[in-house]
N, C-alpha and C positions, 0 to 999 in steps of 0.2 A: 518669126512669129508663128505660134500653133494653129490659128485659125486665120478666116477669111475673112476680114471685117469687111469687106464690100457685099459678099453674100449673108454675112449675118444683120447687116441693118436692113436689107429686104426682109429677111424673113420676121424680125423684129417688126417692120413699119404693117407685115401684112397680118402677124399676130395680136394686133390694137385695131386694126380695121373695123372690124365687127364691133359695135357699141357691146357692151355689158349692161347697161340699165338703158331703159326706156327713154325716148324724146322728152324735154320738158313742157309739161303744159303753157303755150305762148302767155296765156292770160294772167297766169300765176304767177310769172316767174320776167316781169319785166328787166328787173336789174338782174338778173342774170344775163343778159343778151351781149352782155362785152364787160370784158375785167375794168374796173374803174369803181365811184365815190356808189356806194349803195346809202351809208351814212347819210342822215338830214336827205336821201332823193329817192324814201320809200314809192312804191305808186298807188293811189287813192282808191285800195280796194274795199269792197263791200262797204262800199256808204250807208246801203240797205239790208233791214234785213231780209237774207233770202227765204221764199216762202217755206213754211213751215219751221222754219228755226225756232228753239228756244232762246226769248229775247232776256238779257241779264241786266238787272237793273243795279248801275253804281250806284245808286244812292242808299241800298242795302247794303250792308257788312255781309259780307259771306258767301254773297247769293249765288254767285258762278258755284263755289263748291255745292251749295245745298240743292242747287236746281239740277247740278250732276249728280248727287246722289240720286236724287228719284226718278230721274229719267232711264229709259231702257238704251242700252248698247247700241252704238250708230246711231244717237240722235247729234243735230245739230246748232249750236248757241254761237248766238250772235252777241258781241259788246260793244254797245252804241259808245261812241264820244263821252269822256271824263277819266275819272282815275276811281278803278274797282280795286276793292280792297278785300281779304282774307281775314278768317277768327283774328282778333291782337294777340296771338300767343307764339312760339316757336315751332310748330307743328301745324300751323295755319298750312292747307293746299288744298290742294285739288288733285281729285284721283278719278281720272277717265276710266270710261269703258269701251271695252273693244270698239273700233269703227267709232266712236266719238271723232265730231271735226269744232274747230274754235276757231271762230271766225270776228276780228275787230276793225270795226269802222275807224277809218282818218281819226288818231285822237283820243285811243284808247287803249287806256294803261293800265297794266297790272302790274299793283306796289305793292313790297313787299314790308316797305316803309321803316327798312333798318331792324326787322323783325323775324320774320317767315324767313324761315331757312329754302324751302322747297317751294316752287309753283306748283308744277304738274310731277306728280311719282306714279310708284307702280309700275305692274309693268303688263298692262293691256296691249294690246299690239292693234297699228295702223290706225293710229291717230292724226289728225291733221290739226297741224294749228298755223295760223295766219294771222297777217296783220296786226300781230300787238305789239306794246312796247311792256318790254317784262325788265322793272329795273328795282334797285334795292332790297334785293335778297339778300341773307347771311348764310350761305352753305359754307360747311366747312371744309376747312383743304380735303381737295380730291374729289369733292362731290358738289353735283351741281343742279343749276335752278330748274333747268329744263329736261323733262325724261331722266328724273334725277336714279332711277333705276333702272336702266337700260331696256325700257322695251323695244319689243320688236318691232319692224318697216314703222315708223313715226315719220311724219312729214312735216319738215320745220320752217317753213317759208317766209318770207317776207315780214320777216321780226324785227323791230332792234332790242336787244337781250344788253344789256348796259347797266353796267356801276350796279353789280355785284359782288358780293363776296365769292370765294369758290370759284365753281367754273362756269360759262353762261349754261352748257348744255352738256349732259351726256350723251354719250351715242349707245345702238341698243343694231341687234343685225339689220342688214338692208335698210338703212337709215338714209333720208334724203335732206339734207341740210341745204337749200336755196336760197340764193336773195336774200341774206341778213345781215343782217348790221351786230356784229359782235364785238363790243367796244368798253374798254376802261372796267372791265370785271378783274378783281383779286388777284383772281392765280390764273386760269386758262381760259379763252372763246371755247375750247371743247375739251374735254376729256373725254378721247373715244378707249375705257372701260368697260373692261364687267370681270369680274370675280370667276366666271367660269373659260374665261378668253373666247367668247362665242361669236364675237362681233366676225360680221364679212359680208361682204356686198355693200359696201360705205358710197355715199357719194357725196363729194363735198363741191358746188357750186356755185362760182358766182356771188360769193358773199364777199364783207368788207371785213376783216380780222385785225382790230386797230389799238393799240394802247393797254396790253391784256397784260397782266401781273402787278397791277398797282398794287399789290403787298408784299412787294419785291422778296418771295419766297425764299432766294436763292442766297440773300443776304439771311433772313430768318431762320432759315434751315439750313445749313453750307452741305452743299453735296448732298440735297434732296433729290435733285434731277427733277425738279416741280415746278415750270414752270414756262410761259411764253401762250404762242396765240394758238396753236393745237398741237395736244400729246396724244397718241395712240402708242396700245398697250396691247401687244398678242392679236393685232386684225387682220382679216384673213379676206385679200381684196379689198382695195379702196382706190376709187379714182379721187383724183380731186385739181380741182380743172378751173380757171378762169375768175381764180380767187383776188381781191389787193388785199396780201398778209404785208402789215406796215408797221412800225414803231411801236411793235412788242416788248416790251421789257425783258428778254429772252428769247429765246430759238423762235423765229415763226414757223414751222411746222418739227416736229420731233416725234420721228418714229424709234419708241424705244420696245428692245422686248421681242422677238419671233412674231414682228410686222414681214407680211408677205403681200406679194403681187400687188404693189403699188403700182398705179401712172399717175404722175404728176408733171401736168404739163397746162401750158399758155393761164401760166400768173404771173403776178407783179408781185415782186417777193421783196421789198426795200427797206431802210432804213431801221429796221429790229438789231436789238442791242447785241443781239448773238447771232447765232447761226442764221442761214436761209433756209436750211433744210441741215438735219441732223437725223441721219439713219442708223441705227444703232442695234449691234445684234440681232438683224434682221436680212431677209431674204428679196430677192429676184425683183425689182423695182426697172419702170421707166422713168426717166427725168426729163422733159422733153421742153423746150418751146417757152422757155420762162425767161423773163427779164429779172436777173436776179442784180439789183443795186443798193450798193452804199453798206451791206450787212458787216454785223461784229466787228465793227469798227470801237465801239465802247468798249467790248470784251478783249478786243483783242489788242485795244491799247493798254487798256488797265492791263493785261497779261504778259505785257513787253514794258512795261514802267516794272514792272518785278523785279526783270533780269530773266523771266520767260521765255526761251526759245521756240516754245512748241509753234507750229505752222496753223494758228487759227483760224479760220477759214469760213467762206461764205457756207460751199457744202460739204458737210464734214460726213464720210462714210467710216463709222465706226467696225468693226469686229462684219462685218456685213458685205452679202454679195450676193451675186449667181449660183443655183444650185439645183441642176437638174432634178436630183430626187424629190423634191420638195414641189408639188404638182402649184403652178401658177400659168399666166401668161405668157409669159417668159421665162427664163433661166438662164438668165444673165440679170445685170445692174450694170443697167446703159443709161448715158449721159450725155444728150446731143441736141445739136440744135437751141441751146440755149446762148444769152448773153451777159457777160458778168461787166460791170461798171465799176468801181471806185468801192467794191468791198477793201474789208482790210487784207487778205489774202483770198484764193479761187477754190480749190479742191486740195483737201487732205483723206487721200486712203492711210488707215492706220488701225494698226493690232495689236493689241496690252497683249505680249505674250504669257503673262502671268494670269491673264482672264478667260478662262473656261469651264465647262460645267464643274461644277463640284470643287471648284476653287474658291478658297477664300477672299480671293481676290473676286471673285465676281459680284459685282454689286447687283445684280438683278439673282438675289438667293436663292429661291425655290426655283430658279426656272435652269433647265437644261436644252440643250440643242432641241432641234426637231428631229433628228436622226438618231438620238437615244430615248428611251422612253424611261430610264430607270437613271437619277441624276447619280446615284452609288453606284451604276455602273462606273462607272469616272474615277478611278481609285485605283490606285497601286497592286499588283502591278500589272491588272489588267490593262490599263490605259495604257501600258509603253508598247504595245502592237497594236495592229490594223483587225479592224476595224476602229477601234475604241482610239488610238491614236489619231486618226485624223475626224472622227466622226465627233469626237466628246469636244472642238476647239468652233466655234462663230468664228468662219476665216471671210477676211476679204478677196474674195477670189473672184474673176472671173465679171470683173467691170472693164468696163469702156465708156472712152471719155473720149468724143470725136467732134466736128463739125462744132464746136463752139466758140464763140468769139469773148474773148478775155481783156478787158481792157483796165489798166489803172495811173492815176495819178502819185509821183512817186514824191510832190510834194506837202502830202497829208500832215499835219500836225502830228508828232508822237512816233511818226515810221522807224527811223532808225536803222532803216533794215531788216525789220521786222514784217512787212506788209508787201504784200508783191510777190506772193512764195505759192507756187503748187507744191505738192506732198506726195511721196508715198513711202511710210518704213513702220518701224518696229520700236522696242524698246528689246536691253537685254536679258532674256529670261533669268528670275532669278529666287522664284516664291510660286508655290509650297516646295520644300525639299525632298515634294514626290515627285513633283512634275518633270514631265519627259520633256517640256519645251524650252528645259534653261539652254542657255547660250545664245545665237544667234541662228538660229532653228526654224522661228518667226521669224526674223529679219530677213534670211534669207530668201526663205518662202514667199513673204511678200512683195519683194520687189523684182524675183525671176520666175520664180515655180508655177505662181496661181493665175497668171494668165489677165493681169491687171496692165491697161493699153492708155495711153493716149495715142492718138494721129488725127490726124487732117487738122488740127485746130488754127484761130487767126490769134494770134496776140500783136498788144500795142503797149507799149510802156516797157521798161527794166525790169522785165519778170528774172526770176531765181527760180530754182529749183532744189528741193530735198530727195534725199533719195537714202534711204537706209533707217539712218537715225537724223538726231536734228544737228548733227555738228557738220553735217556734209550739205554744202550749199553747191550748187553745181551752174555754170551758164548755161545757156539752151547748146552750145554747141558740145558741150561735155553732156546733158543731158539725153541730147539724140543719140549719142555713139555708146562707145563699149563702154563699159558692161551694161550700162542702162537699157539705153537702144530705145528711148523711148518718143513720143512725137514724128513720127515717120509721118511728111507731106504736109509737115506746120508753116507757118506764115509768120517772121516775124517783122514785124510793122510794116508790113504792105509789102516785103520782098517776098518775092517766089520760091513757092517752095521747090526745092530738090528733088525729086522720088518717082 
């Protein structure tokens, strides 16, 4: 092996030490204190209102919006108990001004009442909002109720945002997402978005992300890529930590797009129809410390009732990896310390050789690596040398998969043989008939060259393994040796490792 993994998860565990974002306010941020039910066990804030607030009276139409229009920037409204309602037309909201906080007593809802597309827009920056229940909005796909225009540091705490259309909230840079209840909205709990890909400094805590795609997008749209409990699109830093992402109609978390310096660790990642986590064309991530259970089990039987072979999986790292040039926390995409349960399959590393910038095959169109700035660069016959050769391809390079304990049940309904599979390959190059990556060029490179590791891990049950493409299924004892060579100091079912 090229490198040290015992000296690289030191210098990994000392490169996450240092916080990135500030302590959270204890008083604000009760259900954030441990991953579990934030749902129906909001905490009973601001009963009062606090002195000096603007008080909002529900039994007016409008009145939160009109008493923010005429107040000055940085004032603060309170919403006593009831259900406040916006103009009856589709353009009913509210548009804060800078340093604006919203503050709702036990009991107090803002409805959108099958109407209002938008709660709060614009895009003011360092807003707070608290305490509400924000439900029945109609945003439409891709946009959402909350910070529906991505402003900047917004503080979104202790909400429940529920049975929406769209998505519950956008995210906007330095955004602090606490203690919410994001449940049974259309398409997504979050769309972290924006049109200029500016978002960075994310922080996602402590919330409950439960039941999100009820317009089951992915049936509506086939191959939207729209849809589960949060999408991020070009964000640059994000922790997200201490989340219960649950029984998503889709992926519960999916980084798609030149997502970088993620940490994602100590959540409860369960029973979502797809993925647990889906990294996708993106860079240098930790995965740390998560109970990932029961995931794409739906997707990935429907995917095996086809005659599907592909290796479905709880975490699926798409075209994505480690990349020193690319300035983050890290530089690498490390994966440890977590524990997998009764998903339908554990981790698939994997490369559409045919998907790279300026390829028709790349379903993310206008966007190129982060190491070209020019996607025409990517063209014939500059691309068949270096730089452009290896800089113009999103490679999965340069992960590690250690220290995790893998468990499954090999009597599931629908397995087949199908479920029970770690991953790592290619497809064989074969589109555009410019590209320099036909044959197994990818293939190769993914399962020797780019520095992609399992070791130290525990498994329990009949695991299998892939290695290439999806016709080579391998035992763990053809998986650790030649040519693989992978799992160096694994554990299976309780025997001692070798190493």
């Amino acid at each position: 092996m090229s490198r040290l993994h015992s000296a690289l998860a030191v210098v990994l565990v000392a490169a996450f030490a240092s916080p990135v974002f500030p302590a959270a306010a204890p008083a604000a941020v009760a259900a954030a204190a441990s991953t579990g039910a934030v749902c129906d066990h909001q905490p009973a804030l601001n009963p009062q209102a606090p002195a000096g607030a603007v008080v909002v009276d529900p039994a007016v139409e409008g009145d939160l919006y009109a008493k923010t229009l005429s107040a000055p920037p940085g004032t603060t409204f309170w919403l006593p108990p009831g259900t406040h309602l916006l103009a009856p037309d589709q353009f009913g909201q509210v548009i804060p001004k800078d340093g604006d906080v919203y503050l709702g007593a036990p009991g107090a809802v803002l409805d959108g009442r099958s109407v209002n597309r938008a709660a709060f827009t614009q895009q003011a920056k360092d807003v707070v909002i608290r305490g509400l229940t924000i439900q029945n909005f109609v945003a439409p796909q891709d946009q959402g109720v909350v910070n529906h225009d991505s402003g900047a540091h917004w503080v979104i705490e202790n909400n429940t945002i529920q049975n929406n259309r769209g998505a519950a909230l956008m995210a906007g840079a330095r955004q602090v997402v606490r203690g919410n209840c994001l449940r049974d909205n259309g398409q997504y709990g979050m769309n972290a978005y924006r049109p200029d890909n500016a978002i960075t400094g994310l922080l996602v805590e402590g919330n409950e992300i439960t039941g999100n795609n009820v317009d089951d997008w992915e049936t509506r749209n086939p191959g939207c890529g729209c849809s589960g409990g949060i999408k991020f699109w070009a964000v640059d830093g994000a922790d997200v930590r201490g989340n219960w992402i649950h029984h998503n109609h889709g992926a519960g978390l999916w980084a798609d797009t030149n997502d970088n310096d993620f940490l994602i660790e100590d959540n409860v990642i369960e029973d979502n129809d797809a993925e647990a986590i889906f990294y996708e064309i993106s860079y240098n991530a930790v995965i740390r410390h998560n109970a990932i259970r029961r995931n794409n089990v739906v997707a990935g039987s429907r995917r095996a009732s086809r005659g599907d072979n592909f290796p479905s999986a709880a975490v699926y790292i798409s075209e994505s990896g480690g990349e020193p040039r690319v300035p983050a926390r890290t530089d690498v995409l490390d994966v440890y310390g977590n524990t997998f349960e009764d998903n339908w399959s554990a981790i698939t590393l994997w490369e559409n050789a045919d998907r790279f910038c300026n390829s028709p095959a790349n379903t993310s169109t206008a966007s190129c690596t982060k190491l070209v700035t020019d996607r025409n660069l990517c063209s014939a016959p500059a691309i068949d040398d270096d730089p452009l050769f290896g800089d113009c391809r999103w490679k999965t390079q340069r992960v590690e998969i250690h220290s995790n304990t893998f468990r499954f049940d090999p009597a599931r309904p629908g397995c087949n043989g199908m479920c029970g599979r770690m991953a790592v390959l290619s497809n064989y190059g074969t589109y555009p008939a410019w590209s320099p990556y036909r044959g197994t060029s990818v293939q190769d490179a993914i399962t020797h060259d780019q520095d992609n590791y399992w070791y130290s891990n525990d498994y329990f049950g009949p695991w299998t393994f892939v290695a290439g493409d999806t016709s080579r299924s391998l035992t763990p004892d053809q998986w650790q040796n030649e040519p693989w060579n992978q799992d160096d100091c694994a554990s299976f079912d309780g025997v001692t490792p070798n190493c």
